[in-house]
N, C-alpha and C positions, 0 to 999 in steps of 0.2 A: 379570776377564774371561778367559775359555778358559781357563777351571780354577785360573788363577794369584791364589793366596791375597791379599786388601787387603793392605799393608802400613799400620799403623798409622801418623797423622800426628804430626807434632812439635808441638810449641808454635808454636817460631817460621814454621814453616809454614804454621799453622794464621793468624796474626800477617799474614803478605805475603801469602797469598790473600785475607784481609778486608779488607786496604790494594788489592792488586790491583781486586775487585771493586768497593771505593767508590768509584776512580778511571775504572773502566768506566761507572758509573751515572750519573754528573757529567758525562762524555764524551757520552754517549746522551742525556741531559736535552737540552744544551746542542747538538747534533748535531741533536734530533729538532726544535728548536725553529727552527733554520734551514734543515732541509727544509719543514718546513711553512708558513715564512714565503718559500717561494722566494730563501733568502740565498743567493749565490755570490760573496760578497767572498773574496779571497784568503786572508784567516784562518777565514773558517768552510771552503774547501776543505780548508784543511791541516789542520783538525779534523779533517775525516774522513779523512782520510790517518791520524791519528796512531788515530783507534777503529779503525782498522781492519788496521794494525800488532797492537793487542791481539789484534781479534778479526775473523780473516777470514769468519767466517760470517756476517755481518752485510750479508744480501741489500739490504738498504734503503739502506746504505751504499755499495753499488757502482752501485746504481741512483742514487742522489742525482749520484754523479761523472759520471755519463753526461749526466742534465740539467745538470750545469755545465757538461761538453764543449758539449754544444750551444748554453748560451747563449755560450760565452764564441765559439764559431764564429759567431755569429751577429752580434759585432760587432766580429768581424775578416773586413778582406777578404782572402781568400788566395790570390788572384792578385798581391796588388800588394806580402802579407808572409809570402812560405811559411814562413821562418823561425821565426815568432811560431807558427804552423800546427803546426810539427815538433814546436816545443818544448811544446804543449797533449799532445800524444799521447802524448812520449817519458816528460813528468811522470806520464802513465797508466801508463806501462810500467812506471816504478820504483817507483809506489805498489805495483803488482801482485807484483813480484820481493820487494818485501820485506815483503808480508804472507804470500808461498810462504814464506818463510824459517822465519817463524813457523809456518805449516801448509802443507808442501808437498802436502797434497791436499784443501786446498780449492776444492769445486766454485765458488764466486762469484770465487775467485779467474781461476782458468782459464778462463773463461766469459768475463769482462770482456777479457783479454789477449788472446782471440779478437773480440771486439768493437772492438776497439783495429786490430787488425791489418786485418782485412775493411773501415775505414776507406781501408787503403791511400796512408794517408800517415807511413808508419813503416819504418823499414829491417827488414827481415828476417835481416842477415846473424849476428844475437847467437843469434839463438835457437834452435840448434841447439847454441850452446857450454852455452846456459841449462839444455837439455835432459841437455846429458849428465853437466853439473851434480848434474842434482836425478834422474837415472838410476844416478848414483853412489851417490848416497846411500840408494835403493830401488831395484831396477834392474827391479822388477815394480809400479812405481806406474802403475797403469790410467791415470791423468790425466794421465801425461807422454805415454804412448804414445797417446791421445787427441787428445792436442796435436801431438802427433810427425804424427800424421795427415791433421791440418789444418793443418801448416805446407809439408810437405813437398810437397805440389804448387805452393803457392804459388813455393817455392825451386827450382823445375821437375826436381825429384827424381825420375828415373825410378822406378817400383814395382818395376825388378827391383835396382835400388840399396839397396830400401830393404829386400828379400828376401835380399838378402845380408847384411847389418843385425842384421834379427830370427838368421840363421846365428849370425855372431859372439856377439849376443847370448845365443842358446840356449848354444853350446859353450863359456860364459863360466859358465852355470849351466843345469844342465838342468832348476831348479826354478822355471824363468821364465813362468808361467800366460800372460804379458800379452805376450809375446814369442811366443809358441805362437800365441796368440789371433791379431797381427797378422801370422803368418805368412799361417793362415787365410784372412784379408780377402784379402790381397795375391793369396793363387794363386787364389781367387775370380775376383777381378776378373781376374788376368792370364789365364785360362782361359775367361772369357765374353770377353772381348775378342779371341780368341786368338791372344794376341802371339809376336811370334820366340822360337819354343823352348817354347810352351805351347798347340802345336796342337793335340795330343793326349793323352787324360787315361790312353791305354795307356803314355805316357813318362812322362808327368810321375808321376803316383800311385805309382808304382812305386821310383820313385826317394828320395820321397819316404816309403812305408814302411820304406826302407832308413834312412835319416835317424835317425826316429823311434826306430827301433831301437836307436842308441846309447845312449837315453834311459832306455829302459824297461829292457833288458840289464845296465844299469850301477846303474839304482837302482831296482828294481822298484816298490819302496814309494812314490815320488813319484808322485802323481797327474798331475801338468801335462802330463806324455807321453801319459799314455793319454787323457787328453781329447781331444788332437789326433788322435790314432790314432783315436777313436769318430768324427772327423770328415772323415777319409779313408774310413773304411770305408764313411758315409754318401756319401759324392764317389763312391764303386766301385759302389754299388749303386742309386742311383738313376736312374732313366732320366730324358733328358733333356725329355719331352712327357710332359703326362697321358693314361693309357690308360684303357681301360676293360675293366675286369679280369672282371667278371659282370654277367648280366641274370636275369630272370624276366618271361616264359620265357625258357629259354634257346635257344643256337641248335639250329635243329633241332628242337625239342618239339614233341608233340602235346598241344597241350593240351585238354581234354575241358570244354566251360561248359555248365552242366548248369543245370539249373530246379530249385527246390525240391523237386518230388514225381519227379525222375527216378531211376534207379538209375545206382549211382555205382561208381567203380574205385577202390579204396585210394590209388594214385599221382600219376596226370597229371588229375584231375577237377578241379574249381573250383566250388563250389555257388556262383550269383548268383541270388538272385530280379528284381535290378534288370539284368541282361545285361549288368552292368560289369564288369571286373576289371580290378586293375593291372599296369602295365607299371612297370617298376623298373630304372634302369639304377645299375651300382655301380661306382662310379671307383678307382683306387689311392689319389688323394689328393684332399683338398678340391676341388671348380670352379664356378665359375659362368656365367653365359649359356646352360644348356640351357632351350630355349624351343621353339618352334614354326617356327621359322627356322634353328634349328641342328638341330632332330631331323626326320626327316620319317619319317612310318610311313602306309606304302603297304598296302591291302587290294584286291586282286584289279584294281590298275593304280588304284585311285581313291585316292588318298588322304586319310589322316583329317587334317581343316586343324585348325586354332583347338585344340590341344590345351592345356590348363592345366599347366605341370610345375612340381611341387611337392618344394621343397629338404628332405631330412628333418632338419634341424638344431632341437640345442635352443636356442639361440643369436637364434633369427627370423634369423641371416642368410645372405646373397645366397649366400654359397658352402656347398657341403657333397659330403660323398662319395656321397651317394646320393641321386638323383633320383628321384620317380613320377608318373605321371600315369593318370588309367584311359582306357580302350579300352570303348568304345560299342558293343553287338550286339544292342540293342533290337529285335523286330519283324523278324527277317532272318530267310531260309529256312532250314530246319536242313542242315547242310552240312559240308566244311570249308572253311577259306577259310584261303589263306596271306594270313603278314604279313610286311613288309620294314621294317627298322629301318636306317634309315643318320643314322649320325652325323658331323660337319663339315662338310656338304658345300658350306656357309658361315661363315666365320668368325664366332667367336663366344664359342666354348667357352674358357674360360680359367682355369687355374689360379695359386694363390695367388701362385705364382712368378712369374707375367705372362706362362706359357708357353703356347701355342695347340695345342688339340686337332688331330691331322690325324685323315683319314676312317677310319671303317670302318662294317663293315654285320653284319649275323645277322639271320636270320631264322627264323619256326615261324609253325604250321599251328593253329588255333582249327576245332575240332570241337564246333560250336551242335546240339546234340541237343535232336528236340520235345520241348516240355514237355506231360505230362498235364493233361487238362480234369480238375475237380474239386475238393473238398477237398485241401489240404497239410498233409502231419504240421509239424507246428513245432517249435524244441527248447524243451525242456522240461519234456518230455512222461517222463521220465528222468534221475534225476541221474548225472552223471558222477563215478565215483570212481576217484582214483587209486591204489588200493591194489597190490600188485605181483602179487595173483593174478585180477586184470583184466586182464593184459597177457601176450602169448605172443612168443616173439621170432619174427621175420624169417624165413620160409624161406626162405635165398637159392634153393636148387634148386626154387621153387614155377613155376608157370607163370605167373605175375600177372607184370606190367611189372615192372622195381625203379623204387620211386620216389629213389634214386640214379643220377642221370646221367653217364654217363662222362666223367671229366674233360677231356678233349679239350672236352665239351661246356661243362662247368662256366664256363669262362672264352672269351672273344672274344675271335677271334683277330686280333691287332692286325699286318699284315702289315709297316708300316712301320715295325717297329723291335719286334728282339726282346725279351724281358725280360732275357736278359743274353750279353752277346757274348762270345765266345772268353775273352777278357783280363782280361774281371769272374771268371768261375769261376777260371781259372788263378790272378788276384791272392789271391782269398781262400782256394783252396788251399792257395796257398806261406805265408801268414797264418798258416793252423790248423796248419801243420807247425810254423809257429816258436813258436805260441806251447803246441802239446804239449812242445816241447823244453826250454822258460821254462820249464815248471810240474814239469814229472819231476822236480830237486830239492828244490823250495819249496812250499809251499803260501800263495799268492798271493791273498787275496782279488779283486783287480779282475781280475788274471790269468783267473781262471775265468769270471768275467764278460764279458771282451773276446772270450775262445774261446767262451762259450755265443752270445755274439751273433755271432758268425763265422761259427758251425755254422749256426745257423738262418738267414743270410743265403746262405752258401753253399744252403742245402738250395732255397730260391725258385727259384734257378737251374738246379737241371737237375730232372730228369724219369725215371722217377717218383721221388715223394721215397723219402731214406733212412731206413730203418728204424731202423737203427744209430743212426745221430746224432739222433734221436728220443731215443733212449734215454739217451744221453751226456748232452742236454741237460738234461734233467728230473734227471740225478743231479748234474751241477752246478749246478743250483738248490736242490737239497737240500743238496747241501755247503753251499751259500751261507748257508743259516737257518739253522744249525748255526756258521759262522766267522763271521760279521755280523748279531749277533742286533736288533741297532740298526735294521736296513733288511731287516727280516726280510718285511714286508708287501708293499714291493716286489719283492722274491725270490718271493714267495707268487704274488702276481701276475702276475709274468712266468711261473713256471711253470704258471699255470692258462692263459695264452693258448698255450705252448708245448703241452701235452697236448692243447687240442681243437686245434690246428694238426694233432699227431697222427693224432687221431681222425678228422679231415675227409682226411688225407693223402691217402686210398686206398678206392676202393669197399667195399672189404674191410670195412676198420677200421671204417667207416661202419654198412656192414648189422649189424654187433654190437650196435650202440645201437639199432634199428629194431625195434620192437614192435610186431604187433596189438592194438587195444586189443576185449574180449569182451565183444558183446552192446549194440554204441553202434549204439541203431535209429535216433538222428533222421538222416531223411533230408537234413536242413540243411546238417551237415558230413561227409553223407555216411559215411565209412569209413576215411577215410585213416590214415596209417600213425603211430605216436607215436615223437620223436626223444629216448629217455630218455637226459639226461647226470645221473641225479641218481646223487648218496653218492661225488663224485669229487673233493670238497675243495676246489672249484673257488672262486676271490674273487674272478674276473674273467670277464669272457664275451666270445667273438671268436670271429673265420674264420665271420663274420656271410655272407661272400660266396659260401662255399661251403653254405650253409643255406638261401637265398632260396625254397626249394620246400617248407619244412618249414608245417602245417596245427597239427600237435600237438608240443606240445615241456615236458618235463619237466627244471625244475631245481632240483629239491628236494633236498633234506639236502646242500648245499653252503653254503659263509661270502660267501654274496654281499652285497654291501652296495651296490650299484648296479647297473643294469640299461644302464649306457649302450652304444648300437648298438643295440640291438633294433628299434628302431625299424625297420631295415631290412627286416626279416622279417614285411612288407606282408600273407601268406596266413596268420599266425599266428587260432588260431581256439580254441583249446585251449590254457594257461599253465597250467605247475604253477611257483609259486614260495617254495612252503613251507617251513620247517622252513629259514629263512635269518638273516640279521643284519640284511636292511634296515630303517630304522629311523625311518624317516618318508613321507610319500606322494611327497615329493617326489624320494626313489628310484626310483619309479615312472614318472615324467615320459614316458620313452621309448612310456607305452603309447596318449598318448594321438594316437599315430600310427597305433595299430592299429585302424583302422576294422572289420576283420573280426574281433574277439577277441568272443565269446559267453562264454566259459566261464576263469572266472580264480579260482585259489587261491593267497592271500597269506597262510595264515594261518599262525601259530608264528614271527611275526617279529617287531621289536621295535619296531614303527611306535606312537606314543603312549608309547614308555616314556623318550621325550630331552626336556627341555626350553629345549633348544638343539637347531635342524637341523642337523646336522655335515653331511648332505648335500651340502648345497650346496657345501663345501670339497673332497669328495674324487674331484673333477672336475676339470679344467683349468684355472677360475677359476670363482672365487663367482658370476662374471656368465654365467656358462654354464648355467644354469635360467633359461629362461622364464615358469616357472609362475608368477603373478602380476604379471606385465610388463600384460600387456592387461586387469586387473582394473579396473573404473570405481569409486573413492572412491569415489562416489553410490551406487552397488548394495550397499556395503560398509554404509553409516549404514541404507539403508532396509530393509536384507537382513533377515530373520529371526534369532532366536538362533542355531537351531543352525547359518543360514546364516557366521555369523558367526565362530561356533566353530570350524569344518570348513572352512573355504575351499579349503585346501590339498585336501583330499579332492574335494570339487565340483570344482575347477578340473581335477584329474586324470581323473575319472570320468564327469564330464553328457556330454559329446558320445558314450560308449562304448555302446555296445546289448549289455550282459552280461545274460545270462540265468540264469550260473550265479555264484554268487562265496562264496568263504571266507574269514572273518577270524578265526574263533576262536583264543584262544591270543594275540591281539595287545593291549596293554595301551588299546588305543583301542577294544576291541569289546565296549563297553556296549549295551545295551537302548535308551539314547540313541541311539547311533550308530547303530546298526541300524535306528530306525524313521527318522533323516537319511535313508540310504541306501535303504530304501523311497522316500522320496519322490523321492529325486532320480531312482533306475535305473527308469524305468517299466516296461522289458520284463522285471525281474527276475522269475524263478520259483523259484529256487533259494535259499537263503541260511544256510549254516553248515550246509548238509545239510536244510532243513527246505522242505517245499514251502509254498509265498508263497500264503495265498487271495486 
């Protein structure tokens, strides 16, 4: 185990583990035979006392002692013999100390002596000597400091007692994981309570990086410091409420809802033949309770009731970072009509921390233009190619709108509580100053790590971002793949969310990627503008928030292998995802949120070539795909072959109205599959380039 060569056994070794084991097995016959016969005479207790000396994982064995505590309480009375009471418990206790002996980190061990004690009829004054006992002998054993946890209020141990503690501890060893960890807990909680001397996280945090610093200056190479430090700097930068960081529209927008056969504006239009479109609101972090009672969106003093908002998670659950719902303009005079969005203005809104949304509002303008009597072009009618001498870039000096809105706009402006106050920028300054000064002689793997997250934390914080430490960061990601070739795909991927952090920084940097696409007559998705991020090496995709206006969006000849967030980008109508590594449908999940997507290219990826999903793992957890959660067994046995074969494809694709789609180049894009995919896509016209009779 961790790299250290078996050492070959001996004979006689070999000799007393066979003897050892045939005395375990005789133990357990004879053990199992009086659990199951409910024996709790005083020799079958002390059985399990003695198997469990052997062998303290023997979950069944610490359970069996529990039902003899209870019977053997149930025919004592312990008001009239507390004595006999004490001494059932304390024989618990000692069972317990000396199968720690044998495995001081045994989880049934330490479970039961917590079970024992929560009784409340056992002295507490041993177990803090027990503690520091078996803290000697490991002084990073998680399951003393566990126990440390759960004793220590009992023994009405103040939390800044026990802050001083984890002190000692750490400057006893600054390699102490489990001492770092419960300093953690302690200033948590002493800081949500906020006790004498922990009113304010501008004093304590500070004081506290100073701490840290002992740790990391002294032995760079020890991880246990910089974990804590990743966990102050999380304490510095998060605000204490959930915000709401963007919408669509956003505030201030003209937005243009245009009818099928109208003429359209590259930027602010919305082609709806059905008068709907979504509203999108996008949180910092997970929430839930937006409903109809926590949102209210007012149209010309009337307000729209009963709205339905819809979580975009892949998860099905209650909370998520992005909410939608659509907005109703059926049959109304052509006009403009402002709309008012306010949010809390009843409790409700609640993030995963249990913390409550307070108010705020934004608002824009829905300009309903008549629709022509008549015939409508449909799409179709055209294939869309995304080859690169289809696309002209961006005039920013043209006269057209920019369909980038000024970042002022971008985000909602939260009045009660800024994103970071004074003390946050200053802490993380004096941060990046110490840790350029750490790395000037060394070359530090986490070192560069801790400063790349510092920079980009500091950059959230002021306005406009820095260009410079753009640049910084992206080249200690590159150091990173090159000294850490082990965790290279995480360095990959933080750098791909750092570059379009980038790219989204600044109107600027934006209108670069902003293409006309040449010669797109359906009047369906009108004109708008194509957001190319393709051939930028990208393995990850983000800064979803600052994109919620994009129609057309190119992510081709990049290593993506999931699409998770897209999901958010509600007006997407146009997807290039070409010439990538995703490698089964179930990468795709995200799109079956995009109600608006017509036109999608998946092909030169490697969907059909795994016979194992890895997808599903390189998310959050395995349970974080939906895609066959709401499948009915029954549809499954009566479904057709090819329904049978493809599910994962159907489940992704039946609810979508694609008209255009490519799969060539994928190891799944047979002459089978393709006539599947006829039957499922009905509005399909397009397919591999070829028009659908």
């Amino acid at each position: 185990m961790h790299g250290r060569p078996r050492k070959p056994s001996k004979p006689e070794d070999e000799a007393a583990s066979a003897a050892k084991a045939q005395k375990l097995r005789a133990l357990q016959s004879q053990f199992l035979h009086n659990h199951q016969n409910n024996i709790y005479t005083k020799e079958a207790v002390e059985l399990s006392a003695k198997l469990l000396e052997i062998n303290p994982e023997s979950y069944t064995a610490w359970n069996y002692r529990k039902l003899a505590v209870q019977h053997y309480l149930s025919l004592t009375h312990s008001d009239s013999n507390p004595e006999s009471l004490s001494s059932i418990f304390q024989e618990e206790l000692t069972v317990v100390e000396n199968a720690l002996r044998q495995n001081f980190k045994s989880y049934g061990a330490w479970y039961h002596r917590k079970w024992v004690l929560s009784k409340g009829h056992s002295s507490i004054n041993h177990e803090l000597q027990l503690l520091d006992k078996f803290q000697k002998a490991d002084s990073r054993n998680f399951h003393a400091w566990n126990y440390r946890r759960f004793v220590a209020p009992l023994m009405n141990r103040s939390e800044e007692d026990e802050l001083k503690y984890t002190e000692d501890m750490i400057c006893n060893n600054f390699s102490n994981y489990s001492a770092w960890h419960n300093r953690s807990v302690l200033l948590s909680n002493l800081l949500k309570k906020k006790a004498d001397g922990f009113l304010l996280k501008e004093k304590v945090l500070p004081e506290e990086y100073e701490f840290v610093h002992q740790a990391l200056f002294t032995d760079p190479d020890d991880q246990s410091g910089w974990f804590y430090h990743l966990w102050l700097l999380d304490q510095t930068v998060k605000v204490d409420s959930p915000l709401l960081v963007s919408s669509w529209p956003s505030h201030g927008y003209d937005l243009m809802l245009l009818g099928d056969s109208c003429p359209s504006s590259p930027f602010t239009s919305f082609h709806s033949d059905s008068g709907t479109f979504p509203l999108v609101l996008y949180f910092n972090h997970a929430v839930e309770g937006v409903n109809s009672s926590t949102v209210s969106v007012d149209c010309e003093l009337n307000p729209i009731k009963d709205l339905i908002w819809k979580p975009l998670s892949e998860n099905n659950s209650r909370t998520s970072q992005v909410w939608v719902t659509q907005l109703n303009f059926i049959d109304v005079e052509p006009k403009a009509y402002p709309v008012e969005v306010s949010l809390g203005h009843s409790q409700g809104i609640i993030s995963s921390s249990g913390l409550h949304y307070n108010r705020s509002r934004f608002a824009f303008r829905v300009c309903v233009q008549p629709v022509e009597k008549g015939p409508a072009k449909r799409l179709g009618g055209d294939v869309m190619l995304w080859s690169d001498e289809k696309f002209h870039i961006y005039d920013a000096h043209s006269q057209e709108s920019s369909p980038v809105i000024s970042l002022d706009q971008l985000s909602v402006q939260n009045n009660h509580e800024s994103t970071a106050s004074e003390w946050r920028t200053k802490a993380i300054a004096k941060e990046i100053d110490h840790f350029r000064e750490l790395l000037s002689p060394i070359n530090c793997k986490i070192g560069k790590l801790t400063l790349a997250r510092l920079l980009m934390a500091h950059d959230t914080m002021i306005f406009p971002s820095n260009k410079t430490q753009f640049k910084e960061v992206l080249e200690l990601y590159s150091d990173l793949m090159k000294l850490d070739p082990s965790h290279v795909q995480y360095y990959k991927d933080e750098h791909s969310l750092v570059l379009l952090q980038q790219v989204t920084s600044s109107k600027e940097s934006l209108l670069t990627h902003c293409f006309h696409y040449r010669n797109l007559t359906s009047s369906h998705t009108g004109n708008p503008i194509c957001l190319r991020l393709n051939n930028l090496s990208l393995s990850r995709v983000g800064s979803f928030d600052k994109l919620l206006w994009v129609q057309m969006l190119d992510l081709s000849h990049n290593e993506l292998q999931s699409i998770e967030g897209l999901e958010a980008m509600q007006l997407l109508s146009c997807l290039n995802l070409s010439n990538n590594v995703l490698s089964s449908f179930t990468a795709l999940e995200p799109l079956r949120s995009l109600k608006s997507l017509k036109v999608l290219n998946i092909s030169h990826n490697e969907i059909g070539a795994h016979s194992v999903d890895t997808t599903r793992y390189l998310c959050s957890s395995p349970l974080s795909h939906s895609a066959g959660s709401e499948w009915n067994p029954a549809k499954i046995i009566n479904a057709d072959t090819d329904m049978k074969s493809y599910w994962e494809a159907y489940l992704i694709l039946k609810d979508l109205n694609l008209t255009q789609l490519d799969i060539v180049g994928n190891a799944i894009g047979d002459e089978k599959f393709k006539s599947f995919l006829i039957k499922v896509l009905h509005a399909l016209k397009w397919l591999d380039g070829e028009r659908l009779h």
